[in-house]
C-alpha positions in Angstrom: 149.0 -15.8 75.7 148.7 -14.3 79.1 145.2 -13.2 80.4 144.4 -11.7 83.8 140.8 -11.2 85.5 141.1 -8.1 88.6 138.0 -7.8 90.6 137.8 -4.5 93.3 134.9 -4.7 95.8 133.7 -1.6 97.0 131.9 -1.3 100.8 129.9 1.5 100.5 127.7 3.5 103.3 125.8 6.5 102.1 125.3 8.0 105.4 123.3 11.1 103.8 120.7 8.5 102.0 117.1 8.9 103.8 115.3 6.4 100.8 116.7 3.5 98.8 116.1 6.6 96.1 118.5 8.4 97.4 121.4 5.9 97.5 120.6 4.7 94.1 121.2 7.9 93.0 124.6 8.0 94.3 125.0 4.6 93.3 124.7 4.7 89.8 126.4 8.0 89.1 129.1 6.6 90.5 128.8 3.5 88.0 128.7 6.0 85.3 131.4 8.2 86.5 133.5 4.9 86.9 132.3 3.0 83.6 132.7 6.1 81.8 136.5 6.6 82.9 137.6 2.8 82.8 137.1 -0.2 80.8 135.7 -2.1 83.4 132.2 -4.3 84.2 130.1 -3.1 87.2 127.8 -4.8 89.4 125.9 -4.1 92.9 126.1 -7.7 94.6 124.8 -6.3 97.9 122.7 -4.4 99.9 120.0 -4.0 96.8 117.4 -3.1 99.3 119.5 -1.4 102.0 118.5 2.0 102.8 122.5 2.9 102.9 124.7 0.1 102.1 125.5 -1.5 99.3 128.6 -3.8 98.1 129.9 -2.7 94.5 132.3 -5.2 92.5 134.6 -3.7 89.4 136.0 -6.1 86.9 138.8 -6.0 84.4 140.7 -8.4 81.8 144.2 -7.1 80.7 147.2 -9.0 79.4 149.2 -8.5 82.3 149.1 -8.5 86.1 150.5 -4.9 86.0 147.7 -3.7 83.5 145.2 -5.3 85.9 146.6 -3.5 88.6 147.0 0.0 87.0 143.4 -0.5 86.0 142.1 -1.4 89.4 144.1 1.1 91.3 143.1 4.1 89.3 139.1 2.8 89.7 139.9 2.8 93.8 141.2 6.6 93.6 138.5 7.5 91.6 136.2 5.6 93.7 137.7 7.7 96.9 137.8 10.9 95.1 133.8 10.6 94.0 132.5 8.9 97.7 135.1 10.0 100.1 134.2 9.1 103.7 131.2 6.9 102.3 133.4 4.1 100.8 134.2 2.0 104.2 136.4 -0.6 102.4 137.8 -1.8 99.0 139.5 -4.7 98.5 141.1 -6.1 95.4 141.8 -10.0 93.4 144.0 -10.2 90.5 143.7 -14.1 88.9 145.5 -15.2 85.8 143.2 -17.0 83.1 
């Protein structure tokens, strides 16, 4: 059996955030948005207390290193479609299992 773990990290600056408030807010409808549309795991794994940054990492198990792919990719579209200019980087890891 084949088994395949994809991770996307998502750089994030919310250059409109004046209060950790605000970003959060951005933050997790965009965790929503994303969960809500894709069978994936979210975390924030950075910049917890940064007024405007903050590191995002998707994961996703599939059967293949295509599904992983297809998976990850459409997260990163939606990811650019929701943030726009306020995603700074994404970079993605697929592993097999």
């Amino acid at each position: 059996m084949e088994c395949h773990v994809g991770t996307l990290c998502l750089r994030i600056h919310v250059g409109s955030a004046r209060s950790l408030k605000d970003k959060r807010q951005v933050i997790r409808s965009l965790k929503d948005r994303l969960k809500a549309r894709h069978n994936i795991a979210l975390a924030e794994v950075s910049g917890q207390d940064s007024r405007q940054d903050c590191v995002i990492v998707a994961a996703t198990v599939a059967n293949s290193m295509t599904g992983a792919r297809m998976t990850l990719d459409a997260v990163h579209e939606d990811a650019i479609s929701l943030l726009g200019r306020d995603l700074t980087d994404a970079e993605s890891d697929i592993s097999p299992l």
